[in-house]
N, C-alpha and C positions, 0 to 999 in steps of 0.2 A: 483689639476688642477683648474686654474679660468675662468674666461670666457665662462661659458660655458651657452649656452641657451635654453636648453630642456635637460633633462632627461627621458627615457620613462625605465619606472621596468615592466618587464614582469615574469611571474612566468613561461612562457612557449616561449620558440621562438627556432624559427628555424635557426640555426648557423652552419657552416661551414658542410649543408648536414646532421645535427641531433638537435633533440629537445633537450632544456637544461631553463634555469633560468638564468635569465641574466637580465641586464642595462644597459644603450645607454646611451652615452652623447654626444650630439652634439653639434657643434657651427660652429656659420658659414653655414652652413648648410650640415656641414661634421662631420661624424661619427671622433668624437676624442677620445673616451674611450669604452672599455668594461668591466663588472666585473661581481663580484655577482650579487643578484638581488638587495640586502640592499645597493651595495655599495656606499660609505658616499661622494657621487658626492653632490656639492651645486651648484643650477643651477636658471638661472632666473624663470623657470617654470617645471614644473611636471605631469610625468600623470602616472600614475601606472594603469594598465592594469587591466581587468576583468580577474575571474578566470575562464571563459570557451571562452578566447583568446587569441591567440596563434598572439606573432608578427612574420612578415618573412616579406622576400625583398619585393618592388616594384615590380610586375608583368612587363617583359619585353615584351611588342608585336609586333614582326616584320610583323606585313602583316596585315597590316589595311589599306582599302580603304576611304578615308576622302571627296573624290571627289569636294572639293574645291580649285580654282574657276571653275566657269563653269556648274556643276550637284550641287549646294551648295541645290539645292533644295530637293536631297538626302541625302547627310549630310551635315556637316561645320566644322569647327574647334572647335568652341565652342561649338556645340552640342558632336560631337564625343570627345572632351579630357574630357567634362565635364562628359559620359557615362563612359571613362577609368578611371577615379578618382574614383566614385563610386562602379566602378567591381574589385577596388585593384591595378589599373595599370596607371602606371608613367611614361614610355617609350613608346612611339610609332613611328614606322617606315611604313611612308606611302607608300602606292604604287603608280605609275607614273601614272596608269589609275584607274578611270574614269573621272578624271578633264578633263578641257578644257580650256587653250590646257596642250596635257601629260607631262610629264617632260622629256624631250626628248634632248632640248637643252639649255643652260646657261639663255638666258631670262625667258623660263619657270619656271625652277629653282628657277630664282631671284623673280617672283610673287609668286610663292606660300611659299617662305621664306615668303614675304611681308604679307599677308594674314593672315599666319598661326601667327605670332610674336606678334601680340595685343591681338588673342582668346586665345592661349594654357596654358590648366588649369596643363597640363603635358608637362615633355619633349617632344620634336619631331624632328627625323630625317625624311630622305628619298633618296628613291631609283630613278634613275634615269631608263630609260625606253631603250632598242636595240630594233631599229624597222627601217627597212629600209633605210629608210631618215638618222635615226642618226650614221650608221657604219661609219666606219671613224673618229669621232669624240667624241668617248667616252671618253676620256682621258682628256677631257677638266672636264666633268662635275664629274670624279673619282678625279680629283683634287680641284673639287670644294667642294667636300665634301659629293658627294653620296655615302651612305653604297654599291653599288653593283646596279647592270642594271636588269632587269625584262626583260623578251621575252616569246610568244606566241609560240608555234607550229600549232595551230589550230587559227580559227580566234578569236577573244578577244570577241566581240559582238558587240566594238564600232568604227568607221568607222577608229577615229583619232590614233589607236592604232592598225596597223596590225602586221599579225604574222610576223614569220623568213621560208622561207622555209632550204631544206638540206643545200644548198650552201652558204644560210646566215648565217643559225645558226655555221656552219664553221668556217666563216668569224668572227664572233662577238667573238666565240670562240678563234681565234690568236689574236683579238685583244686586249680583255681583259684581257688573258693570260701573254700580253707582258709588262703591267704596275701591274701587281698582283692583279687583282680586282675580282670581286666575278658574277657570272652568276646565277640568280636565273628564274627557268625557269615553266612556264604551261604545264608543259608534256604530252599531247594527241595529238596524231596521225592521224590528217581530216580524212588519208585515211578508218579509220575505223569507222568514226562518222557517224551514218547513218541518212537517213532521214524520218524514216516512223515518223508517227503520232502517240504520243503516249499516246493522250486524258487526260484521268482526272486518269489515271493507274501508279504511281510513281514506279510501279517495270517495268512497259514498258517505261517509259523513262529511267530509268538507262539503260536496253538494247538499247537503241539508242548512249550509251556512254562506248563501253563494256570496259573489263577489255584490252584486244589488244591493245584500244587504246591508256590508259598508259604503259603497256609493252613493244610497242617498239618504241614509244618518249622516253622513259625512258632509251632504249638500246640505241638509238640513239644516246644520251645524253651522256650515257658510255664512248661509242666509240669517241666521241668527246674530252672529258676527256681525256681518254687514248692517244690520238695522240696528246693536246696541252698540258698537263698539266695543265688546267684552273683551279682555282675553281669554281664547282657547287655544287649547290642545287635546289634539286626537292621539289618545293611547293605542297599544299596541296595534298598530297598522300592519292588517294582515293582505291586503287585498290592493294589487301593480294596478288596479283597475280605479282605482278612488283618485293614483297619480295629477289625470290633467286637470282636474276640478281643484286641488290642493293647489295645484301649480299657478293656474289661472288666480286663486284667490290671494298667493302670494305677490302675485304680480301687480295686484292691486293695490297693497299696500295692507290686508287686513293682516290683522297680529293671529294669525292663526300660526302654531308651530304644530310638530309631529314627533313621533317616538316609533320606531319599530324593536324589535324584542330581538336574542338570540337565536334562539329557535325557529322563527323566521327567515334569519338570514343563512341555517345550517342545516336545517331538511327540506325533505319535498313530500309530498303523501305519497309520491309511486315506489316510495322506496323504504316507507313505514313499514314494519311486517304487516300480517292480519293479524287483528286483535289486539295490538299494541298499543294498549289506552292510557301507557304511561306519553303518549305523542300527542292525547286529546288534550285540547286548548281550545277557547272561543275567543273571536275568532279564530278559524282554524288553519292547520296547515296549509299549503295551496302547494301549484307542480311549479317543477322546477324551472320554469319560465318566467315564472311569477316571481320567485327566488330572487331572479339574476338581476329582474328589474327594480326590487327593492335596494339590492345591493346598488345598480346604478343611483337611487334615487337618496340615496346615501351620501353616494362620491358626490354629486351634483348639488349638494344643500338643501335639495327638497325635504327629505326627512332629515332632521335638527338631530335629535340623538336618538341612544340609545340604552335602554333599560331593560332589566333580565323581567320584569314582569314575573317574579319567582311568587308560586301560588299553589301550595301543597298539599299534601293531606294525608293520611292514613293509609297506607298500605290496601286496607278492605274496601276505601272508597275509591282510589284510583284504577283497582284490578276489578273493579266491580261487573258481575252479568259476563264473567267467563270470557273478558274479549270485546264485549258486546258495545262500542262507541256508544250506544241511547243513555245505555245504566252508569257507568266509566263515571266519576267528576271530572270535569275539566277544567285542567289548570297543570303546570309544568312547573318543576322545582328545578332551579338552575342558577341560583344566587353563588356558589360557588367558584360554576365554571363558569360565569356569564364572561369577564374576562378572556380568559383563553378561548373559549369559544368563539367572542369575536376576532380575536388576534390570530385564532387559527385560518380563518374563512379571508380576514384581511391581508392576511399574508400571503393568501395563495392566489389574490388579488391584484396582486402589484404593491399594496399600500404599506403605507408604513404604523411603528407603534406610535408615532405622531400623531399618524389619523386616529389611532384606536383613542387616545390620551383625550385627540380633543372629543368625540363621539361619547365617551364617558367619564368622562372627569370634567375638565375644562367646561364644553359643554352644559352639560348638564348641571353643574355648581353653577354655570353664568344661569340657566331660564329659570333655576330657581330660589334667585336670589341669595346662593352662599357667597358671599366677598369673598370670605377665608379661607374657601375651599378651591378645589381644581386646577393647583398649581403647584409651580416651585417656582416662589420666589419671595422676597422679603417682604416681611408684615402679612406672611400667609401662613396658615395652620400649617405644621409640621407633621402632615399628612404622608405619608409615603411608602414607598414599596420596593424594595428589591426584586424585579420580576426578571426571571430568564425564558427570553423569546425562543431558544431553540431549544430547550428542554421538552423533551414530548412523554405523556403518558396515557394510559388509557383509562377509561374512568369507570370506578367500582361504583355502585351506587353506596353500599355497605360502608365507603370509606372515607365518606364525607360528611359533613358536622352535620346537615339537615336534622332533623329531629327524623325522621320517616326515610329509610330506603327505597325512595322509590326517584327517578329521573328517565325521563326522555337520552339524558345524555349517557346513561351507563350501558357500556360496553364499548364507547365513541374514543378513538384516538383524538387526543387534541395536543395542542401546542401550546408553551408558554405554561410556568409555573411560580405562585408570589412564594420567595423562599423568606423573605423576613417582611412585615406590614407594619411599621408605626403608627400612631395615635399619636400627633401631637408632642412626637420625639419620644416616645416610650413604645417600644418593643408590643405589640400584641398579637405577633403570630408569626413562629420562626425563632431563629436566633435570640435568646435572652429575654423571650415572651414570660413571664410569668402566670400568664391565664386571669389577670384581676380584673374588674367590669371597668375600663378606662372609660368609654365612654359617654356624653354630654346629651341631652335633648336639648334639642336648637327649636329655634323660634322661627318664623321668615325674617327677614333680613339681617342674621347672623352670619 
């Protein structure tokens, strides 16, 4: 074979769902060969890999909030793809809110292509937004190349992005249904959100979020399913309780899939400090019972993958009201460590970086339509990562690209660190990175 421009010999990678010894040869910035590890590929450059690193895919991550333009003062593009490069991940798909304005309709769209096209140090799709305003006219922006439409059931937090009620969420539902598009939905129930106060106490505010409330948004959600056909998916699945309703409807045959988040799988509210509203998220934390049974519900297939659901802000709105869970925004920044974070929890698990690979990469490039992504092997993006699984460190919030110091995860030992992340066989974070905006905005079925 000639031509070829990088070589990468690993003594360990993770390939087709198992670890083995292998070599990459790319060019172009597509995987064109595989072989041994020696194999006698002659290439313009070379990197043979450390003996306590393991390459695997690109990390795919469907639900990252980038909130550029408009909130860029919580993230940006270059802040957020340059933190995915760093945490091992190469794909990201952003969500319609919190920018300004959502992506809702074809002009919005068209800015934040615009935007995002000169910072992106990674790929970057996105989801277009069902929000009252936009029924009727999804079909424009599913041709325009949205993975799939976003909806609230509850309010979002932010004025420009309301929910669906029953008759909408209906509504969005045949319409989406009717050109084959994907409905990815915030599954809580207002009816059951309460309003007490629930101070600097993080296992009193998850009961102001109980489990009911995803229960039956989530039935709701069923049932919708079952009478259009659609496809959906329930985002960040916080609540072991929604379990046999998802299960039962699996079993059925509907195309319902599920997503659970890091943070989910890594704390409990009993062991949040008080007042520690960098941990506040909606849906919220739950105890560690709940924890263990996501985790099961993981190993077992019910929940399909897994996505950092990274959702930021500003230092004065996440510490907001001194503590206080009411005042706090909620939302967790963790697109970094999402990665190690799960590899930490899965390794202490039994599981292997197999499972993690397929949970977010594999995974998650197969439901959302990347061909090119979520793997190593030929005729696939030359996507990849140098990650070391037993590298451990503790995490600074101060020392991670986020645009805003603030995480849930800072002060957390975790495991597993990407020490070099290709794009496509060019270097972008690590070894022989140059820092230049490599990355693509992808369409759905790219």
């Amino acid at each position: 074979m000639t031509n070829i421009d990088l070589v990468i010999r690993a003594p360990r990678a993770v390939v087709d769902g198992a670890e083995t010894a292998a070599s990459v040869a790319i060019s172009g910035g597509t995987i064109v060969g595989l072989g041994p590890v020696d194999a006698p590929w002659h290439a313009a450059a070379e990197r043979v890999l450390a003996d306590d690193e393991v390459l695997i895919p690109g990390i795919v991550d469907t639900h990252v909030h980038v909130n550029e333009p408009g909130r860029t003062e919580w993230e940006g593009f270059a802040s957020a793809t340059a933190a995915a490069a760093a945490g091992g991940v190469t794909t990201i798909i952003d969500m319609p809110l919190n920018s300004i304005p959502p992506t809702t309709t074809l002009d919005a769209l068209e800015l934040k292509r615009s935007v995002a096209a000169p910072k992106a140090r990674v790929d970057v799709g996105f989801w277009g937004g069902a929000i009252p305003s936009s029924l009727g006219h999804l079909r424009d922006l599913h041709e325009a190349g949205v993975f799939g439409f976003k909806c609230f059931l509850a309010p979002s937090g932010v004025d420009e992005f309301p929910e669906l009620d029953a008759v909408q969420l209906r509504s969005a539902m045949e319409e989406i249904a009717s050109f084959g598009g994907r409905l990815i939905v915030h599954a809580e129930d207002p009816r059951h959100l309460h309003e007490d106060a629930p101070g600097t106490d993080p296992v009193a505010f998850a009961g102001t979020r109980p489990d009911a409330a995803e229960v039956d948004a989530i039935g709701a959600v069923i049932e919708g399913v079952r009478a259009t056909g659609v496809r959906a998916h329930i985002l960040h699945l916080s609540s072991a309780a929604a379990l046999p309703a998802i299960r039962a409807a699996k079993a059925e045959g509907l195309p319902l899939t599920v997503e659970t988040c890091p943070h989910y799988l890594t704390f409990d509210a009993a062991h949040i400090p008080a007042g520690g509203t960098q941990y506040k998220c909606c849906p919220p934390i739950r105890d560690e019972a709940n924890r263990e049974a996501l985790w099961e519900a993981l190993f077992d297939g019910t929940i399909d993958i897994v996505a950092s659901d990274h959702s930021p802000a500003t230092a004065d709105l996440k510490l907001a009201g001194d503590g206080d869970f009411a005042l706090a925004w909620g939302g967790i920044a963790g697109l970094e460590v999402s990665l190690s974070a799960i590899w930490t929890g899965a390794s202490a698990r039994g599981r292997t970086l197999a499972d993690v690979v397929g949970w977010m990469s594999t995974g998650t490039a197969t439901w959302a339509g990347l061909e090119a992504k979520g793997g190593i092997a030929v005729g696939k993006d030359a996507d990849l990562v140098a990650f070391a699984p037993d590298a451990e460190r503790v995490i600074h919030a101060g020392e991670l690209h986020h645009k805003n110091p603030v995480t849930a995860f800072d002060g957390h030992a975790l495991r597993g660190v990407a020490r070099t992340t290709w794009l496509r066989g060019t270097a972008v974070h690590g070894e022989g990175a140059a820092g230049n905006s490599e990355g693509r905005l992808l369409l759905l079925g790219t």
